[in-house]
N, C-alpha and C positions, 0 to 999 in steps of 0.2 A: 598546407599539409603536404606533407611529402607522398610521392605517388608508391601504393602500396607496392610491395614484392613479396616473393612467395617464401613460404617457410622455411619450404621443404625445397630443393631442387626435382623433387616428383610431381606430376602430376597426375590424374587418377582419369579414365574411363571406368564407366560404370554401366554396367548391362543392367536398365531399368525395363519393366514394360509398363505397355500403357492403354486404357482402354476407353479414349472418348468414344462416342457415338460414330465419327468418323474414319477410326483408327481401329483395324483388327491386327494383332499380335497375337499367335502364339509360341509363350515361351517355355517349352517342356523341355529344354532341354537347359543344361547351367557349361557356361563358356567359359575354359579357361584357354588364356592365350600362352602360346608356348613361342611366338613370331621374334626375334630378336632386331634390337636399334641400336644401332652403330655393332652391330657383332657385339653384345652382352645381354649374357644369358641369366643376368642378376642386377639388381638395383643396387645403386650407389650412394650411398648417405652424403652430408655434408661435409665427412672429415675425411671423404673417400675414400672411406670403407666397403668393403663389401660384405650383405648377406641377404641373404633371399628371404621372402617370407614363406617359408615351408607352407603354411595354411591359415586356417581362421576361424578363432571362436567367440563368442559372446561372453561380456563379461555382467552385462547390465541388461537384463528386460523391463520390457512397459509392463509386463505382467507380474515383476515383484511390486513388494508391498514398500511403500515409498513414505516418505514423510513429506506432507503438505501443507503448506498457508493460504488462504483465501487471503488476497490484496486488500485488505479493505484496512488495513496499515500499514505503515513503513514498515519491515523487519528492522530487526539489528545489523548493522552495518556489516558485522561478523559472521552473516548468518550462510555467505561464503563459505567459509573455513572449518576444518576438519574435525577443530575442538571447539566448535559452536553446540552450546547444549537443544537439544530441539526436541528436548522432552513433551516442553507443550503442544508442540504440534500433533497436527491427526496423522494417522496412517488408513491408508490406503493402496487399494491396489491399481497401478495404474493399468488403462490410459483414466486419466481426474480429467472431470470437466463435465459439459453438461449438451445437450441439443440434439445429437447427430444420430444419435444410440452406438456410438464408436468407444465409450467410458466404460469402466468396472466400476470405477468409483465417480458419483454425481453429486457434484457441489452445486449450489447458489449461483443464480449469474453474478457475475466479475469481470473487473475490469482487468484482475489479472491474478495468478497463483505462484505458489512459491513452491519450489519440489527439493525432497534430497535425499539422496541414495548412496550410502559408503560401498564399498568393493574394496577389495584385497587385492594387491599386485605381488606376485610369487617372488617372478624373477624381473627388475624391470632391464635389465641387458639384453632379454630376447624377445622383446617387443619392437619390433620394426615401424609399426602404421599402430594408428586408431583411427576409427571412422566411428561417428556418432551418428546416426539416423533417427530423424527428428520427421515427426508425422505432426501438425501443429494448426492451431487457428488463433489468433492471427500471427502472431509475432514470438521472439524468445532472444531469450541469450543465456548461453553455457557453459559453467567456468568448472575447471577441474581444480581444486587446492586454491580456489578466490584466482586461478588464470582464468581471462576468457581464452574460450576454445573456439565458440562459433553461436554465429548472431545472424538474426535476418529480421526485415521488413520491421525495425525499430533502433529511432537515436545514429548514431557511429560507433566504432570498433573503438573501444575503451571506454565511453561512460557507462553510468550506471543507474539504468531507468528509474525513476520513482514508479510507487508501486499505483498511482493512478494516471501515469502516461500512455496515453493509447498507440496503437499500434501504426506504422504510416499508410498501410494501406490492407485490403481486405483481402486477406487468404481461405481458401477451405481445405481442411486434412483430406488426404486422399487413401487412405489404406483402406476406408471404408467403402469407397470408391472402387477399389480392385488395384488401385495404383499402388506401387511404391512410396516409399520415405523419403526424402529428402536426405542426400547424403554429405557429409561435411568432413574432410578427411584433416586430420593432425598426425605432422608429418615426425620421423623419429627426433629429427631436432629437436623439437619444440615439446618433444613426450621426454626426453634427457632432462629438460627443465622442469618439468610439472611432475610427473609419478611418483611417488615414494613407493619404497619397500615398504610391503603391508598395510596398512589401511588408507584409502582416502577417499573424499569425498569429489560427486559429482552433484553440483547444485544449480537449477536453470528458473529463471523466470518466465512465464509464458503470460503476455500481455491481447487484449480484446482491442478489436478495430473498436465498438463502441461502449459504452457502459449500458445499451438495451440491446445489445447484438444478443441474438437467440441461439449461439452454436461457443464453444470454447472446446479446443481439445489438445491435451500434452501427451503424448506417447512416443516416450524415447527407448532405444537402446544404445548400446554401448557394446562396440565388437574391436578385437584386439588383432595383428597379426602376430603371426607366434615364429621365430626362424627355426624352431627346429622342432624335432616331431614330436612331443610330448604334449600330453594333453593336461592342461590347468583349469580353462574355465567352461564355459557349457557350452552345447549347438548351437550351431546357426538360427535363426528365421529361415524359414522357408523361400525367403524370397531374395537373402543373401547371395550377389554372387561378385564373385572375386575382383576388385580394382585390376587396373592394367597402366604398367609406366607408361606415360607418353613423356622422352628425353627429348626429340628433336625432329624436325623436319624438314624437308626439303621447300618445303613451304612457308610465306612468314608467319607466325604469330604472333597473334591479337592477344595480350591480356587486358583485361577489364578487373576492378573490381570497383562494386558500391558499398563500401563500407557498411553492409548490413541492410540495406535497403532492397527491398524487392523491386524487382523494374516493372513499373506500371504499362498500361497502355497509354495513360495520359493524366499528369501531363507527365512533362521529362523529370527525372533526378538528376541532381550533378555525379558525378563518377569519375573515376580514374583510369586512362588505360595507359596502356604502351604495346610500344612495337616492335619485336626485333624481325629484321629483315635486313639481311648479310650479303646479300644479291646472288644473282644467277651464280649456281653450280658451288656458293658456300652451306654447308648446315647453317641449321639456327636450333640452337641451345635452347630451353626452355629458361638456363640459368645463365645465358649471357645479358650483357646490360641492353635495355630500350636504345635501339638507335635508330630508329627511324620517326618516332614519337614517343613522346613520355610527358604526361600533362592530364588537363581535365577535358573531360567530357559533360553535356549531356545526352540524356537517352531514355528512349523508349520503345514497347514493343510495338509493332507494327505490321497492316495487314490486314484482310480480312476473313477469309477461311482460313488462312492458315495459322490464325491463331489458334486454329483448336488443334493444331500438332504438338505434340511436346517438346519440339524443338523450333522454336521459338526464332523471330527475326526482329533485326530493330535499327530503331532510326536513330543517328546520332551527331551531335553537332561539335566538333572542336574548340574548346575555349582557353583563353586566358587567367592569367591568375586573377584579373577584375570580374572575370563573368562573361567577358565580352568574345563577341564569335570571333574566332581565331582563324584567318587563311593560312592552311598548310597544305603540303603536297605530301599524300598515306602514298607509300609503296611504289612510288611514281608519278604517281598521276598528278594532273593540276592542281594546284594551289587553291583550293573551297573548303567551305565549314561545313556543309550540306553532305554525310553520309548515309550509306543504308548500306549495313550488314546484314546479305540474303543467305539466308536457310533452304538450300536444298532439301525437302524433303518426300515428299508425295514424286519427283521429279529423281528415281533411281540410278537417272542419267548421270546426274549433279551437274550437266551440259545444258539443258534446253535453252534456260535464257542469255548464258554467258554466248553461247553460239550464232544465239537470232541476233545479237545488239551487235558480234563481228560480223556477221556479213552486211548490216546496214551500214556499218562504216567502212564496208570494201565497198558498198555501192554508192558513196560518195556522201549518206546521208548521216549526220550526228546523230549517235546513238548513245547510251551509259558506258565507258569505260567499264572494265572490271580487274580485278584480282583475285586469284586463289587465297586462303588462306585457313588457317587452323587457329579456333577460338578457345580462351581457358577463361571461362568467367566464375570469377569469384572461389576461385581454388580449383574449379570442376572443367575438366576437360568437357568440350560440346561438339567436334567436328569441323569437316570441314564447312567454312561457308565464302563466301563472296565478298567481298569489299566492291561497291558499284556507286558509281554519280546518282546524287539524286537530280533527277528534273528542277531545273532551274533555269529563269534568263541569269548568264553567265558571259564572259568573254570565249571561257571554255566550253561552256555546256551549249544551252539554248542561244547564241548569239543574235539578239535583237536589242532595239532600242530599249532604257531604262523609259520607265512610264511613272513621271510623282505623281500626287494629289495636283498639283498648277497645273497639270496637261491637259486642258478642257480645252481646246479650240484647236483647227487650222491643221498643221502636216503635226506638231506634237502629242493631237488627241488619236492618231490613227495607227497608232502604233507603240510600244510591241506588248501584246498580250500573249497568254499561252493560257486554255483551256481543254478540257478533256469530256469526251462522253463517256457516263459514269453513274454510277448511284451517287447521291448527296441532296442534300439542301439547300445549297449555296450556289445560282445559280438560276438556270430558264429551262424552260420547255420549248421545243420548236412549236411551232404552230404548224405540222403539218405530220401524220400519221407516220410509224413507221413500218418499213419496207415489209417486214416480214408477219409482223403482230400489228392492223389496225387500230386497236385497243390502246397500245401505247403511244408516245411520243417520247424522241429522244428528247435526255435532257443532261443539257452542258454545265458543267460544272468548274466555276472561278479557281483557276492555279494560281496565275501571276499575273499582275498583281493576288493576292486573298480579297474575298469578298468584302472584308472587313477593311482593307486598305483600299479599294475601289471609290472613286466619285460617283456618285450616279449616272453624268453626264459620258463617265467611261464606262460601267456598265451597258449604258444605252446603245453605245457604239458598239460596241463588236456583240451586243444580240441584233442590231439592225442589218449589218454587216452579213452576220448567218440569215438573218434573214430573206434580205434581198438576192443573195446566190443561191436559195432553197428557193425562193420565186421565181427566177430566171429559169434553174434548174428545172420545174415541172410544167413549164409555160413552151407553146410552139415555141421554134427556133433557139433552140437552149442551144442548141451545137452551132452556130454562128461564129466564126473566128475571131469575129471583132465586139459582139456586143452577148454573147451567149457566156457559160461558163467557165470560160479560159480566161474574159477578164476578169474575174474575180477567185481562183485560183491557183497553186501552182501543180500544174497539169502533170508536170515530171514526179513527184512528192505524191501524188494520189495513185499513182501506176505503182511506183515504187512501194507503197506501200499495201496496196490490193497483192501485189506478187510476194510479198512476204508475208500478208497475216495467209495467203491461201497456200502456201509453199511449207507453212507450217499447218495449215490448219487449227488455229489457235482458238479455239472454246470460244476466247472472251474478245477474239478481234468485231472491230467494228462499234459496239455498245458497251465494252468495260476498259479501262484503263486504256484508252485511246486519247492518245494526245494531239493535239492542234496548235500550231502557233502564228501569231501575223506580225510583219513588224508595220513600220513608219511608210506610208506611201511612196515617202522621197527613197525609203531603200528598198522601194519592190513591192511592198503592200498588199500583197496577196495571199489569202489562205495556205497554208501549209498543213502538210499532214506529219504529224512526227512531236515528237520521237518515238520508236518503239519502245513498249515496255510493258512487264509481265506475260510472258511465254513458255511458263514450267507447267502450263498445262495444255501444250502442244505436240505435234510432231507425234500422235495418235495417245496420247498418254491422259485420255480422258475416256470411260466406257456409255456418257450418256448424249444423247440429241444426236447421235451419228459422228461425232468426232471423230471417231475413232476409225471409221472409211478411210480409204485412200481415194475416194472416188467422192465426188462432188463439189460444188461450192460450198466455202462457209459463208459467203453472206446471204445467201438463198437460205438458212439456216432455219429448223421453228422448234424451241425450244417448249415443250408444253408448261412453263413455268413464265413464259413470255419474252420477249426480248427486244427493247428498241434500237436492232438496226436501222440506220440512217436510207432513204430508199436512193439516198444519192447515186449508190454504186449500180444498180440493177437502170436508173435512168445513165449512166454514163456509157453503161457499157451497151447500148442502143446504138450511139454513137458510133458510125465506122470508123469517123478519123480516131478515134481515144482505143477503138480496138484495132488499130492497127499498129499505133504507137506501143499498144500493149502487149503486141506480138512481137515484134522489133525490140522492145526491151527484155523481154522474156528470152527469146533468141540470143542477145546479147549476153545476158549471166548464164545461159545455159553454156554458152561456148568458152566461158572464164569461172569466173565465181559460184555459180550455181552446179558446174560438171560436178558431175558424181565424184569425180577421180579426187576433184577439189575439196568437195563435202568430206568423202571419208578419210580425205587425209588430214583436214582439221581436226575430227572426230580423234581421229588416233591418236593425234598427236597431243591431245587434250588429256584423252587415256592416259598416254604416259607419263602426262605432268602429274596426276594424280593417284598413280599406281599407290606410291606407299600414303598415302593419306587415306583414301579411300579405306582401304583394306583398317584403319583406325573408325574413319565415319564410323562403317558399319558394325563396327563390333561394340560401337558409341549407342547406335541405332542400329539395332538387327532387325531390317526393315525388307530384306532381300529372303525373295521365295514368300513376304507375306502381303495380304492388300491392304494398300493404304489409297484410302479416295483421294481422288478417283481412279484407281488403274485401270485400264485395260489391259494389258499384258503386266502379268507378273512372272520376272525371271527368278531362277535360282541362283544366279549368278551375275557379279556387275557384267562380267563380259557378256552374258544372256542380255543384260538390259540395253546395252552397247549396239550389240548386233541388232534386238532389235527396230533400237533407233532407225541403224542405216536400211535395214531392209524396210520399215516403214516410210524412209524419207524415198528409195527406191519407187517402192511404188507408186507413190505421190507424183514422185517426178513423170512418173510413165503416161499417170492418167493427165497431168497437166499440158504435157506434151502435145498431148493429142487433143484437149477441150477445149486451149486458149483459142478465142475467135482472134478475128481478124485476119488480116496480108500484109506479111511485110515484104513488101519489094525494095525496100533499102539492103543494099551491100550491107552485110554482119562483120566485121570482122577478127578471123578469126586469130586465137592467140597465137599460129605458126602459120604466117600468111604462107597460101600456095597459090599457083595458077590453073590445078585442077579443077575442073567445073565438080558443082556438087553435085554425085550419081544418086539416078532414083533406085532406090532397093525396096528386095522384096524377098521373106523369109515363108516358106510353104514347106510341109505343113506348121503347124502351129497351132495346138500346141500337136507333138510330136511323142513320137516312142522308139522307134529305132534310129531313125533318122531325119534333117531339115535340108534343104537345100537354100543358100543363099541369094541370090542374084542381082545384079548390079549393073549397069550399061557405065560404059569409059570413056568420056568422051576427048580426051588424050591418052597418049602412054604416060604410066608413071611406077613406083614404088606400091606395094600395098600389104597389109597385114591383117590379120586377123586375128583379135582377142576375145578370148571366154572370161568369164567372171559370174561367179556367184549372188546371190541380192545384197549380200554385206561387202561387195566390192572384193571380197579375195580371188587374187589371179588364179584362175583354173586351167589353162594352156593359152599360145602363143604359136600363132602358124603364120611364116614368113613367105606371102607367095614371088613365085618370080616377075620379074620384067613383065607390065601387062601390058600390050598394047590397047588401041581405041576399041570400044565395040563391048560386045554382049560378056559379061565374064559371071564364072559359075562358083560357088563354092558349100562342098556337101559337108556339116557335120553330124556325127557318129553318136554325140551322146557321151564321150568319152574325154576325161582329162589330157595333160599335155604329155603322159606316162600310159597313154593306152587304156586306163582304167574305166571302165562305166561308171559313171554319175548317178548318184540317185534320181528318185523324183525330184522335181522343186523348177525354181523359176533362177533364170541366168539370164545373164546381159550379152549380147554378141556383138562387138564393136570392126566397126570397118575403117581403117586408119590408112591413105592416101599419103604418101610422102610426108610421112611421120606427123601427119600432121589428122587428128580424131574428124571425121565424117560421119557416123552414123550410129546412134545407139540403139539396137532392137533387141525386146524381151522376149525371150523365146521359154515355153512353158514345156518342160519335159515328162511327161507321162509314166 
C-alpha cells in the first residue's frame, strides 16, 4: 500500500480543550491566529490559488433530526448516495445511541447505526475548508455523495464496513465529558470533487467495540469555511474555534497516518509515516516529498501518567514491506528500529529531557539522542515533539554484549543485561528495605533481555549479582578498595549519575525509570548506572514531596505515597573516598559543562531552535499561564517558563555548591588554564541594600574583572579593574547596572574572573 499523503497541502491546528482530572484549562477566550509563514497572510490551495477563509459556519448539527438504521442488517449498497430513498428509516434527533445520557434519540443496543442527513451547498466556489466533528463511541466512517471523508478506529481508508464488524478498539465520546469533538478537516481539493450545488448527502456508519458494550454514541456536525463575508448556513458550537495553517517549518516533520485506526496503548497497529527533513537552515514544506523516511510503521501510545494528557506520546518501530523491523537512520541519528516519539507536555520548557540526556553525553556517558520535530498525525497538526532512542543493547545505544537463550554458563552467562528500578511485574525484589520508606523494597524490573526471553539460569544471575553488592554494601568494610563495592561496580557511572538526578532534582530519580546495565566480565563486568531517562518532571517542575526546593537531597526524599529508593546512595555517601571523588567530579562540570555560563547558553540556544514552532505548540496546546500537573511554577509566557528554568537551575547550583561533602585535593582543571592560585573570597554584607563589599587575597599579580548577572544569566554590568598586584584586593558594589541604574530587589551572581579566566561565583541577595 502506497504511504498515505495529504489532501490538501494544509494542515490544520486546532484549539481543543481538555479536562481530565489532571489537566486544568481555561478556555474563555476563542484564538484567532493572525502570525504569518513564509510572509503569507492567506492560504494556498492546490492550483495555487489564493483565498482566505473570511470565517465559519455550521452546516450540519447533531441536534437536527437525522434519519437512521439500527445495524442489525446490511443496508443497500446505495444507502451512500443522495438519491437513496430512506423513507423507511426512522428519524430522529441526534446525538442516536444509547448508555452515557449524551443521546436525544435512544435506540437498542447495536452493534452498529446508520445515519443520514441532506444539506444544501449555495455556492460551492466559496467553500475553502470543511471540517467534520465527530463526538463517537466506538468507531465511524463518513462519506459525503458515497466519498469517504473520514474514518477512525475501524477497517482502512476505502472499505466498507459490514453492518456487524466491530470496531478495533474501545473509544468513549467525550463532549459529555466537557471535552471537545474529534476534528477531521477536508481540504478544498478534495471538497471540488465531492460538493454539489444544492442538495447533498452526508451519511456515516458508527460501529460498537462489542455487541454487549453498554454505551454507543454518534454526534456529528458539519461546519463549512466560507472566503467571503456572507452569511449561508448557521452558528457555530460554542466550542468552535478556528483551524490555523501550519505550511512549514524550520523543523522536520513527522507525518503518520493509520488508515483509520485508533492507536492503542497495546498492542502496536501497522501505520504509515514519512519524513521530510531538508537539513539545517532549508524549510520543510508540509507538501514536499518524504525524504528522509517514507514507509511503514508500528505504533503505540506510551507512558504512564502522561497518558492522561491529551497530547499523547508513542512508541514506534520501523518496518519493511514484509513486516520485518527495518534498521534506518530518522533525522540523523543511528541506524535502529526502536523509536519513541516524546510529547512535551506538563514540561512548558519542551527542554527538560532533551537537555538532561545532552549533558550526559558531554559527560562522557551514553544517553538518548534526540531531535526536534513537528508531528501531523492522521491529517491533524499535534506540535512539537521529540524524536529520541529508545533504550536498548545496541552497537549505538546501550553497548554490551548480546545475551541468547545458550548463554547459561562461564564469561557468556555474566553479561550483558540492562535492568531498571521501576514499577512492574516482571522481575525481583531486593531483599533488603529501602532507604527512605522501610515498608518498601526496591524492585528491578527485566529490560534486556524481556523477561519472557530470559533463561532462568540468566534471571538468577544478575538478581545474585544485585544481590551480593547490596550485601557487601551494608556489611562492615564495604568501602575496602579491593573487596568492598568498587568491585562490583562502576564507581565513575554511580557519581555521575547521583550529580545529575540531584542537579536536576528529578521526582522520579533513584526508584522510577532508572536504568542499569552490566556487560560480560571479560569486558568490565561491573554494575553501571545509566542511561538517563525521563526528566520532564525535573529542574523544580514538580509542586509535591519538596521537588520543587532548590535545597535538599532528592535521594533523602519521603514521599508520603512511598517510595523505594535504593539505600545504596546514603551508604556510599558515608564513604569518604566516594565523597571525595564526588567532590572532584562536581568541581570538574562546574568548571566546563555544568558553568552556568554553559547551561544557559544551551538553554537559549535551544530557545531559538524552537522559537517559530513553539509559538505553533502552544497555540496547538494553550497550556501557557494554565496548570497542568504537576506545575510548580506557572508562566504566562514560554519565555516566563524559560527564565524560570535558569533561575531554578541557579539556585540549585548554589545550594549544591555548598552541600556537596567531601575534599578534593586533586588539581581541577580549569577550561583556560592559568597560573594564578585560586583567591579565597568573601562578600559582606549579604544579603545587602545599599551596598556589598567583595574581597579577595592575590597571591600573584594578574588581570581581573568583575561580572554581575542576574539568576537568569543576563549580563547586568562589567567592571575591568586594573593591574592587581599580590595581597589583600577590595571590590565595593552599589547595587547598580553597568549604566549607573539601581537594580531592583532579587538575587544576582557576582563573578570574579582572573586572567580571563572564571574563579569565583558568589550569590549576592539584594534587598
Amino acid at each position: 500500500m502506497p504511504i498515505f499523503r495529504l489532501k490538501s497541502p494544509e494542515i490544520f491546528l486546532f484549539h481543543n480543550h481538555f479536562n481530565p482530572v489532571s489537566v486544568v484549562f481555561k478556555m474563555n477566550f476563542r484564538l484567532i491566529l493572525s502570525f504569518l509563514i513564509l510572509g503569507l497572510a492567506f492560504e494556498t490551495d492546490a492550483f495555487g490559488q489564493t483565498g482566505a477563509i473570511d470565517h465559519w459556519e455550521t452546516a450540519i448539527y447533531a441536534e437536527d433530526i437525522w434519519r437512521y438504521m439500527p445495524g442489525s442488517v446490511e443496508p443497500d449498497t446505495n444507502w451512500r448516495r443522495l438519491t437513496f430513498a430512506d423513507s423507511l428509516w426512522f428519524d430522529g434527533m441526534g446525538g442516536i445511541g444509547y448508555g452515557d445520557g449524551d443521546d436525544h434519540t435512544i435506540i437498542a443496543p447495536a452493534i452498529s447505526v446508520y445515519l443520514r442527513m441532506p444539506f444544501d451547498i449555495i455556492d460551492t466556489g466559496n467553500i475553502g475548508k470543511a471540517i467534520l466533528h465527530a463526538d463517537y463511541d466506538d468507531s465511524f466512517v463518513a462519506f459525503i455523495n458515497n466519498v469517504e471523508v473520514a474514518r477512525s478506529n475501524i477497517g482502512v481508508e476505502g472499505d466498507h464496513p459490514l453492518h456487524n464488524q466491530l470496531a478495533d478498539t474501545d473509544r468513549e465520546a467525550t463532549l459529555y465529558q466537557g471535552d471537545d469533538p474529534e476534528a477531521f478537516v477536508i481540504g478544498k481539493e478534495a471538497l471540488r470533487d465531492i460538493l454539489l450545488p444544492g442538495p447533498n448527502i452526508l451519511a456515516i456508519q458508527v460501529h460498537n467495540i462489542d455487541s454487549n458494550s453498554s454505551d454507543l454514541s454518534a454526534i456529528f456536525y458539519l461546519s463549512l469555511g466560507i472566503m467571503d463575508s456572507g452569511a449561508y448556513y448557521g452558528s457555530l458550537p460554542p466550542w468552535f474555534y478556528e483551524p490555523i495553517p501550519f505550511v512549514s517549518s524550520n523543523l522536520p516533520i513527522v507525518v503518520i497516518n493509520t488508515n483509520g485506526q485508533e492507536i492503542p496503548d497495546e498492542p502496536r497497529i501497522i501505520a504509515d509515516m514519512g519524513i521530510i527533513d531538508n537539513g539545517p537552515g532549508t524549510r520543510n514544506l508540509v507538501d514536499d516529498p518524504f525524504n528522509n523516511y517514507s514507509g511503514r510503521i508500528s505504533i503505540e501510545i506510551r507512558g504512564s501518567s502522561s497518558q492522561g494528557f491529551p497530547k499523547l506520546q508513542y512508541a514506534l518501530e520501523t518496518r519493511d514491506t514484509q513486516g520485518n523491523n527495518n534498521n534506518v537512520s530518522l533525522m540523523g541519528l543511528p541506524k535502529e528500529n526502536d523509536w519513541i516519539l516524546y510529547a512535551p507536555f506538563s514540561d512548558k520548557s519542551l527542554i527538560r529531557n532533551v537537555m538532561t540526556y545532552h549533558f550526559a553525553r558531554r559527560m562522557g556517558r551514553y544517553a538518548p539522542r534526540t531531535r526536534f520535530c513537528e508531528l501531523i498525525l492522521n491529517d491533524e497538526y499535534q506540535g512539537i515533539y521529540v524524536l529520541t532512542e529508545k533504550i536498548k543493547r545496541d552497537k549505538n545505544r546501550v553497548d554490551i554484549a548480546r545475551l541468547d537463550p545458550d548463554d547459561l554458563a562461564g564469561d557468556s552467562l555474566t553479561g550483558g543485561y540492562i535492568f531498571k528500578i521501576d514499577r512492574g511485574d516482571e522481575g525481583w525484589h531486593s531483599s533488603f528495605p529501602a532507604y527512605t520508606d522501610p515498608g518498601f523494597h526496591t524492585f528491578f524490573v527485566y529490560h534486556y533481555p524481556k523477561a519472557g526471553d530470559m533463561m532462568p539460569e540468566q534471571q538468577q544471575y544478575i538478581h545474585d549479582f544485585v544481590e551480593t553488592f547490596e550485601t557487601v554494601l551494608r556489611n562492615p568494610g564495604y568501602d575496602d578498595p579491593q573487596s568492598g563495592y568498587a568491585k562490583y561496580i562502576d564507581v565513575g557511572s554511580f557519581i555521575d549519575f547521583l550529580i545529575s538526578s540531584e542537579f536536576a532534582k528529578n521526582i522520579d530519580s533513584y526508584y522510577l525509570s532508572t536504568f542499569l546495565y552490566k556487560d560480560k566480565d571479560s569486558k568490565g563486568g561491573k554494575l553501571t548506572m545509566g542511561p538517563l531517562w525521563d526528566y520532564n518532571l525535573a529542574y523544580g517542575n514538580v509542586d509535591y514531596s519538596g521537588a520543587f526546593n532548590t535545597e535538599g537531597w532528592q535521594y533523602d526524599i519521603y514521599d508520603e505515597d512511598g517510595t523505594n529508593i535504593p539505600f545504596w546512595w546514603a551508604r556510599l555517601l558515608e564513604d569518604t573516598a566516594f565523597q571525595d571523588q564526588l567532590k572532584c567530579r562536581w568541581q570538574e562540570l562546574r568548571q566546563g559543562i555544568l558553568h552556568l555560563d554553559s547551561v544557559f547558553h544551551y538553554i537559549d540556544s535551544v530557545a531559538d531552535h524552537l522559537e517559530e514552532a513553539q509559538a505553533r505548540n502552544f497555540e496547538r496546546w494553550p497550556v501557557l499561564g494554565e496548570y497542568v500537573w504537576p506545575n510548580f511554577y506557572v508562566g504566562q509566557t514560554y519565555e516566563d517558563e524559560l527564565n524560570y528554568l535558569k533561575s531554578w537551575i541557579g539556585d540549585r547550583v548554589f545550594w549544591l555548591d555548598n552541600h556537596f561533602p567531601g575534599t578534593c585535593t586533586a588539581q581541577v582543571t580549569s577550561e583556560k588554564p592559568t597560573d594564578i592560585s585560586l583567591p579565597v573570597i568573601n562578600l559582606s554584607p549579604n544579603p545587602f541594600t545599599h551596598s556589598t563589599l567583595l574581597t579577595f587575597d592575590m597571591v600573584n599579580s594578574g588581570k581581573a574583572a568583575i561580572t554581575i548577572k542576574d539568576i537568569t544569566g543576563r549580563d547586568i554590568g562589567q567592571y575591568i579593574l586594573p593591574e592587581l598586584t599580590a595581597g589583600h584586593q577590595t571590590f565595593r558594589w552599589y547595587g547598580k547596572d553597568g549604566h549607573g541604574r539601581a537594580l531592583p530587589a532579587g538575587c544576582y551572581l557576582i563573578s570574579l574572573h582572573l586572567d580571563d579566566c572564571q574563579k569565583a561565583v558568589i550569590k549576592v541577595f539584594k534587598q
